[in-house]
Structure formats: C-alpha cells, structure tokens
N, C-alpha and C positions, 0 to 999 in steps of 0.2 A: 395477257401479256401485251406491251404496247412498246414497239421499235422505235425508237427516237435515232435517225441517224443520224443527228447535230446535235444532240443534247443531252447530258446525262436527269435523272428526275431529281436528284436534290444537287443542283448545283453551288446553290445559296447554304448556306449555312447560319446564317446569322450569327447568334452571340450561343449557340445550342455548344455542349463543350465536346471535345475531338472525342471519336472515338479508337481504341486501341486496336492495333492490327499487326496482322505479321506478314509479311511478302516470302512467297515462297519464287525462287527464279533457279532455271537450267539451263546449262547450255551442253548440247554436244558438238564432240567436232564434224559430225556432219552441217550445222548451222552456224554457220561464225557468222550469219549477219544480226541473228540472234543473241548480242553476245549478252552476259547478266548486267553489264553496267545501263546498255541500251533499254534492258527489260525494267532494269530498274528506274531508270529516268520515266519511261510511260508510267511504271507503278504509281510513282512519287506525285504526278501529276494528277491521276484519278485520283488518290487521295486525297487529293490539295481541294479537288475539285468534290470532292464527295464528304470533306469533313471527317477524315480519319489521318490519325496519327500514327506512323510508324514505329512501332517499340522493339522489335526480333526482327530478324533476317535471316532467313533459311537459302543458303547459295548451294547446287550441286553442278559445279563448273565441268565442263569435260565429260559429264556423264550421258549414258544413254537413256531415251526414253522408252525403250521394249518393256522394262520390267522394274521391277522396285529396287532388285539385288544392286549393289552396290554406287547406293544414291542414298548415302548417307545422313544428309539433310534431310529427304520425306522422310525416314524412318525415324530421326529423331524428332521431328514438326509430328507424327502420329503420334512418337509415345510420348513426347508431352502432354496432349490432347490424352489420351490415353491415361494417364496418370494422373492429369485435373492439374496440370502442374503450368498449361496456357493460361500467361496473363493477358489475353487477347480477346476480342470476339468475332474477328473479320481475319479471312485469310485473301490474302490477293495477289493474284498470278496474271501475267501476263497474258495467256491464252489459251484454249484447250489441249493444244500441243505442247504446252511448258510441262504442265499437270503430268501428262505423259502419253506415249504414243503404245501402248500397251494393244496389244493385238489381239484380245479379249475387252470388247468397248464397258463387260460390266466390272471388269478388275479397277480403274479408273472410277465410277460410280462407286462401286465397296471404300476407297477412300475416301470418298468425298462422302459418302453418309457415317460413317467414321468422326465427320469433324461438325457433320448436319445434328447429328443423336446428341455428343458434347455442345450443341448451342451455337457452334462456331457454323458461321457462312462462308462460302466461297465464290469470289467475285475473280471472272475472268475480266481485267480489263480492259484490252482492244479486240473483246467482241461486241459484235452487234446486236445484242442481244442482251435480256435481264435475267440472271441466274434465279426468279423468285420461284422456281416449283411449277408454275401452272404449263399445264399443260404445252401449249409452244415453245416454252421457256426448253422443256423435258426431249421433246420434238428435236429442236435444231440440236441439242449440246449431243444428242446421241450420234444423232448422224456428224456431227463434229469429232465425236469420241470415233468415230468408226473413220470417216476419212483421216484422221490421224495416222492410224492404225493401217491402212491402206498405203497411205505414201509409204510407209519405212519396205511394207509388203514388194511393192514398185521398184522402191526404191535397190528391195535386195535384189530382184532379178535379175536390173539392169547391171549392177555391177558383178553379179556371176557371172552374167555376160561376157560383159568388158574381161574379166579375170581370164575368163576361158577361153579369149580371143588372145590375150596375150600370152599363155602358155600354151597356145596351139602355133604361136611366133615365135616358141624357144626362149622364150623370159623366165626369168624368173620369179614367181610370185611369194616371198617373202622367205621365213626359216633358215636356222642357220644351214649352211651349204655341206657341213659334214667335215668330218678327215680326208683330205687329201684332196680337198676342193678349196677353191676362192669362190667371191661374187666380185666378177668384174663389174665396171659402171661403164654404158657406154651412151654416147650421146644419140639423138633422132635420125641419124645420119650413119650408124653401126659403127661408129669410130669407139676406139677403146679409149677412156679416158684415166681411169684408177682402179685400183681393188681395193674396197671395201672391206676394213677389219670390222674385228667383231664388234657390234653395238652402232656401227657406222652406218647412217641412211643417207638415201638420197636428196638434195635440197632440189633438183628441178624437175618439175612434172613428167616435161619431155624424156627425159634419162629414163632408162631402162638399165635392166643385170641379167647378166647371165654370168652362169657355171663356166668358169675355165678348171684344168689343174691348178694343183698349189705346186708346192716344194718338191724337188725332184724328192726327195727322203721319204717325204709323205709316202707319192705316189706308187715309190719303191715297196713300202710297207703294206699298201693297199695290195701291190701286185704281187707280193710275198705271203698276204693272206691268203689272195686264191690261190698260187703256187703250192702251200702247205696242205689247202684243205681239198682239192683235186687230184695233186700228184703223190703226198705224201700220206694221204687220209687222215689226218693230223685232225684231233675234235677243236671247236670252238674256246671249250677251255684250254687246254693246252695251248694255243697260239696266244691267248689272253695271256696266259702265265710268265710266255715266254718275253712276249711283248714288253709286260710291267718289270721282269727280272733284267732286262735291257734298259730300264728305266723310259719308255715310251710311254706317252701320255697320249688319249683322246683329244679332239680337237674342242673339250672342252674342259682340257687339263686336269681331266682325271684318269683315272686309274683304269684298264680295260676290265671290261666281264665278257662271260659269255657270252651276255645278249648284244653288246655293242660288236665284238667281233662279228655276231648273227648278221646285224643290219648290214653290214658292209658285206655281207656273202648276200642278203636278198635284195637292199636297193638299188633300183632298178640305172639311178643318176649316175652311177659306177659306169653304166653301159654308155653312157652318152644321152640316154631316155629322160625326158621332161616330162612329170607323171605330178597328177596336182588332184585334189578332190578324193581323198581315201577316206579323208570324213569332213563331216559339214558340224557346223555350230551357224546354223540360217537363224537372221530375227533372233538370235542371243536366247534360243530357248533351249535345247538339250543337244548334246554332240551326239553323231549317228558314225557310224562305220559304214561307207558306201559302198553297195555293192562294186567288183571290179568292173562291168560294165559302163558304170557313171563316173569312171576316172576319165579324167582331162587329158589326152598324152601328144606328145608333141615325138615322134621317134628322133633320134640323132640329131638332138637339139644341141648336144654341146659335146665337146672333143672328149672321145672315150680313154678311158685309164686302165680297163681288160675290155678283151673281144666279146662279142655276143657269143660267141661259144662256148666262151669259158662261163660266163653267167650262167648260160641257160643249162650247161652244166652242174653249176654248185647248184642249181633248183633244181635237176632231176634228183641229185643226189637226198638233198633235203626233204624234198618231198615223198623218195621213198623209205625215210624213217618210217612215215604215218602210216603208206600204203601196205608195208609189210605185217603190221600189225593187228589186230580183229580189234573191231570194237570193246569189245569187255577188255582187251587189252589197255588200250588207250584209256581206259576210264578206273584201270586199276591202277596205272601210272600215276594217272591226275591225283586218287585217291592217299597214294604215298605221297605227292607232296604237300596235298593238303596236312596231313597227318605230321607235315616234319615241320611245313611255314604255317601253319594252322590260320593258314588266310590263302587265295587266290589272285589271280590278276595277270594280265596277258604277261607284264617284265617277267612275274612269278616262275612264270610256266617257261620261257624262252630262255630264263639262265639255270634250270634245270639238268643238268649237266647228262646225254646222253637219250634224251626223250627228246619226241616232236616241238614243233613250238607252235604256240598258241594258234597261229594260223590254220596248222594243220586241227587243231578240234574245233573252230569258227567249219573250215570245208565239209568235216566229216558228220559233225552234228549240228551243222546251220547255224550252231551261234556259239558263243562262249557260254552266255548265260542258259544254255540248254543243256551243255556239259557241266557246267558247275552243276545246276538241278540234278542228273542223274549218280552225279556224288553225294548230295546230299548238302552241298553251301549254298546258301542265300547270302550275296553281296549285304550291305546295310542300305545301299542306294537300291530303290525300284527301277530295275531297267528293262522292265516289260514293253517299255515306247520302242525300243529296239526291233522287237518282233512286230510290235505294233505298226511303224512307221513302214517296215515292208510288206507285208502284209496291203496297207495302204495304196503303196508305190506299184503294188501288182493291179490294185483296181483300178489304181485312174486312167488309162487307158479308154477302157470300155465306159468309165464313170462317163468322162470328159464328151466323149463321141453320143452318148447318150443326151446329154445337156446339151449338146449343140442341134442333135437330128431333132430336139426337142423346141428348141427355138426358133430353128427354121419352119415347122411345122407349124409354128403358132403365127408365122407370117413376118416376121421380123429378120432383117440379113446379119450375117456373124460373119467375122472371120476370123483366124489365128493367125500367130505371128509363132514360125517357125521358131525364131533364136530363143523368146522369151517365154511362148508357150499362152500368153496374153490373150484373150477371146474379146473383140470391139464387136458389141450389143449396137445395129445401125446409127454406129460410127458417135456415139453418144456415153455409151457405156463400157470401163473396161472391166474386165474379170478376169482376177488371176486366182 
C-alpha cells in the first residue's frame, strides 16, 4: 500500500469511459458539520477525480451510526447488492465514520465484504488511505473501524455525565411530566419563563425545565388518589372506575386503568423527588432496568403535590401485597394471569386487579424474566442480556482494579477519572 497525501493514483482519466458508482452518505444529529450535502460535494469531487460516474444515491439523514436498525438507506444499498439488482461497481462514502460507528469494528467489515463477495468496492474518500486489501490498507481501516466506535463510547459517558449533573440540579431530563404536573421553562438565571405543553421543546441551549404543579383540579385529583387509597383503602381499580365515570382523563387523554392510577401511588415526582436512570438504552444497543442503586436522584427537586409521608405510606402498603404472600403464592397469581392474557409483561401484571405489581416479582425473584421462567413463558424476545449485564455490573469492580494494579505493575502510570470512570494509560491512552 502507498499513501499519497496530495494525490489520488489515477487522477487522469483520459478518454478510459466513467465508471458506475453509488454514494452511500449519513448524517446524525450528533455531526451537523457533517452534513449529507457537505459529504456529498467531497464525494462528487473524488469521483470527478477518480473517473467515476454517479448513478444512485443512498442518503440516511438524521440517522445513527451505532447500528444498522433503522438506516434505512444501508439496508436497502445491501439488499440491492444482495439481490444482484446494483447497477454499480464502486460504492463511495465519505469516511470510516459515515459507513458506521458500530461498536463491534467487525460488524462494519461484515458489510463491507458483503459488497467486496458481489464485486462491488468500497472507497472511503477523505481518507488517507487506499481501501485495496493489502495488508496496511486492513491495518489502519481497523483501527479506524474501532476509533470510530470509541468516540460514540466517549462520547456516551460524557453526556451521562452531563445528564446526571443536571438531575442532580433538579432539571429535568426529558418525558412527559405526568398528570398533575407541568415542565416549566426557565432561563440560565432560574427565572421562570413559560410552561411547555405537550410536544413543546426548548429552542435555547442555556434554558433548563423543571416540574412545577399543573391545575389546581389536576392536583386535587392527584391528592384525592392518595386520600382514597390510604384512608379509604379503596383498590386502584376502583378509583380508575370512578375517575373515568366522572369523565376524567389521564394527562394523555385517555381513559384511566389500574396501572396508570398505580404510577401516580409509586412515582416518586409526586413527592417532589427527581429520580432519572431506572433504565438505560447506552450506545442504542439493548434497554436494561437499572438496579435502584444507579438511579440518579435529586431529593425535593420540585414543589411537592402529597407529603413524604403519605408516599412512603402508599409504598408500605403496596409493598405488603407481596410480602404477605409465599412464593408459590406469587407464582400461582402470575400463573392465572398468564392462563387468562395468555401473554405477560410488566403493564400485564400491574393492571391485574388485586395482585402485586411487576415490581414486587423483579424484588422477590431478581427479575421478571426469572418469574416468567418458573411459570413456564418464554417472552419471543431473548432477554438473557438482562441477567447478563448484572451479573457483569457485579464484576467490574474487582475486573477494573485488577487491570489497573496490572498496569501499574508493568511500569506504566494510570489514573481514573471519578465522574466518567475513564482510565488515561501515561496520559496517552484512554480506556473506557
């Protein structure tokens, strides 16, 4: 392989006739300097320069590079390729990074031999570099595939980070606000500016939100819940019943159940509490349920609508649905409802009128999918990652402190960065 940093190898073309190509370009909103028009103007260029004619244009604007899902463009650029149905023989992309930032560097390669097997080549082009196979070629584009894949890694830290600094401020980090709440807007300076209806965001970086109350009626309704289900012992259903024969609607203009009465008796926003991170979707690869410990919480982050007392009330009460029960109890419940919904799922289990809710078989047998298993249902989705990722989350600890007492031992200095958890290899290398 031979780096030309000023010149491509067939810059000349002569009278030789174009050859057919297809540009593949992405943009996500994390790189607007990236945009597809931008990518596309360098395309156009190497091609002009390299004797190839543009026939297709594969765009996936707005999309992310984690993963294939919903990049609508690669997947129909493979199944063309795929089906013999590219009238092309050159595909050209802007850069290792367009291709994708896929966080497995050989998921990235698997496509790109994909279009190598069908005859078609892949030309990044403003790299420095010649995509032709030999060996150096193979060298940098890996380690290209992998810092790709590395920034986004970085990149998520930092802003959990940042997220987790700003709901440890009492902000609010995104989702609707609930019944009987607003998202006020207020400026860098805590001033209140507006409340944010539904669908409504913020245009200035600096602006922040927080939870006020909404409508006195709301809040009436809200505090009429715990009134009925503390003083009156009145079930979840039944306040739902009565709610909807009042003609009262959820603050997402439906009809109440069970389960929605439930959240307003357990979330915690009711108190005043800023509680953020109950589950993760990291790097756009599988949703986890996070233990309570790795919840984000900000106490008396915003003006309460019932006391801590009465909460912590409706939770002891809820929580000794479960407790009074035995295990085979609890799993001959689950059993019936399987038998009636002849399917599962946490909503399942929580508008079950009269049984615990999903939470309490998460505490009692470590997971849901551990409770389903001793009924006898398999989900259709594999979510063994579940058990899996904590299982994980218990080693790294010890993993972590091992790889460090290891490094220093071999003569090299490390340190860690508390907030992001980062390991700088003498001040050269990071490792997340």
């Amino acid at each position: 392989m031979v780096i030309d940093w000023n010149k491509a190898p067939s810059e000349t073309n002569g009278d030789r006739p174009l050859i057919r190509a297809a540009e593949y370009v992405r943009m996500s909103t994390d790189h607007q300097k990236y945009s597809t028009d931008n990518q596309a103007l360098e395309i156009r260029r190497y091609a002009e320069r390299r004797g190839y004619e543009i026939v297709r244009t594969y765009a996936d604007e707005g999309k992310s590079g984690l993963n294939i899902h919903g990049r609508g463009s690669l997947q129909q650029l493979l199944d063309d390729i795929a089906k013999g149905e590219a009238d092309f023989s050159v595909i050209l992309v802007y850069d290792i990074s367009r291709w994708g930032r896929f966080q497995d560097p050989d998921e990235a390669a698997v496509y790109e031999r994909r279009c190598k097997d069908a005859g078609i080549t892949v030309h990044y082009c403003a790299e420095q570099f010649e995509n032709d196979g030999t060996i150096g070629s193979s060298i940098i584009k890996t380690v290209k595939r992998a810092m790709a894949g590395e920034y986004s890694r970085e990149l998520s830290v930092k802003v959990f980070a940042g997220q987790s600094s700003l709901i440890r401020l009492g902000y609010r980090q995104g989702g609707a606000p609930g019944f009987g709440l607003r998202r006020m807007l207020i400026d860098q300076s805590g001033a209140s500016k507006t409340t944010l209806e539904r669908g409504e965001q913020k245009s200035i970086a600096t602006d922040r939100i927080i939870l006020v109350p909404g409508p006195d009626d709301e809040t009436a309704v809200v505090q009429e819940i715990y009134r009925r289900f503390l003083e009156d012992g009145e079930s979840e259903r039944r306040i739902a019943d009565d709610l909807n024969a009042r003609g009262i609607l959820t603050d997402l203009d439906r009809s109440w159940t069970r389960g929605t009465v439930h959240q307003v008796l357990i979330n915690e926003k009711y108190a005043g509490h800023n509680v953020w991170a109950r589950t993760s979707f990291k790097l756009k690869q599988r949703h986890i349920r996070n233990d309570p410990t790795e919840w984000v919480r900000s106490e008396g982050a915003f003006a309460a609508i019932v006391s801590q007392s009465d909460f912590d009330r409706a939770a002891v009460i809820i929580a000794a649905r479960s407790e009074r029960l035995t295990d085979d109890a609890l799993l001959n419940l689950l059993r019936g409802i399987l038998a009636k919904q002849g399917w599962l799922s946490g909503l399942i289990i929580d508008e079950y009128e009269g049984g615990p809710s999903s939470s309490a078989y998460r505490s009692r047998f470590g997971s849901l999918l551990r409770a389903y298993s001793l009924v006898g249902f398999t989900p259709d989705r594999d979510y063994r990652y579940v058990a899996i990722n904590r299982a994980l989350r218990a080693m790294y600890p010890t993993l972590c402190e091992e790889i460090i007492a290891g490094i220093r031992a071999s003569g090299a200095t490390i340190h860690r960065e508390i907030e992001s958890d980062l390991l700088h290899v003498n001040d050269e290398i990071t490792i997340a």
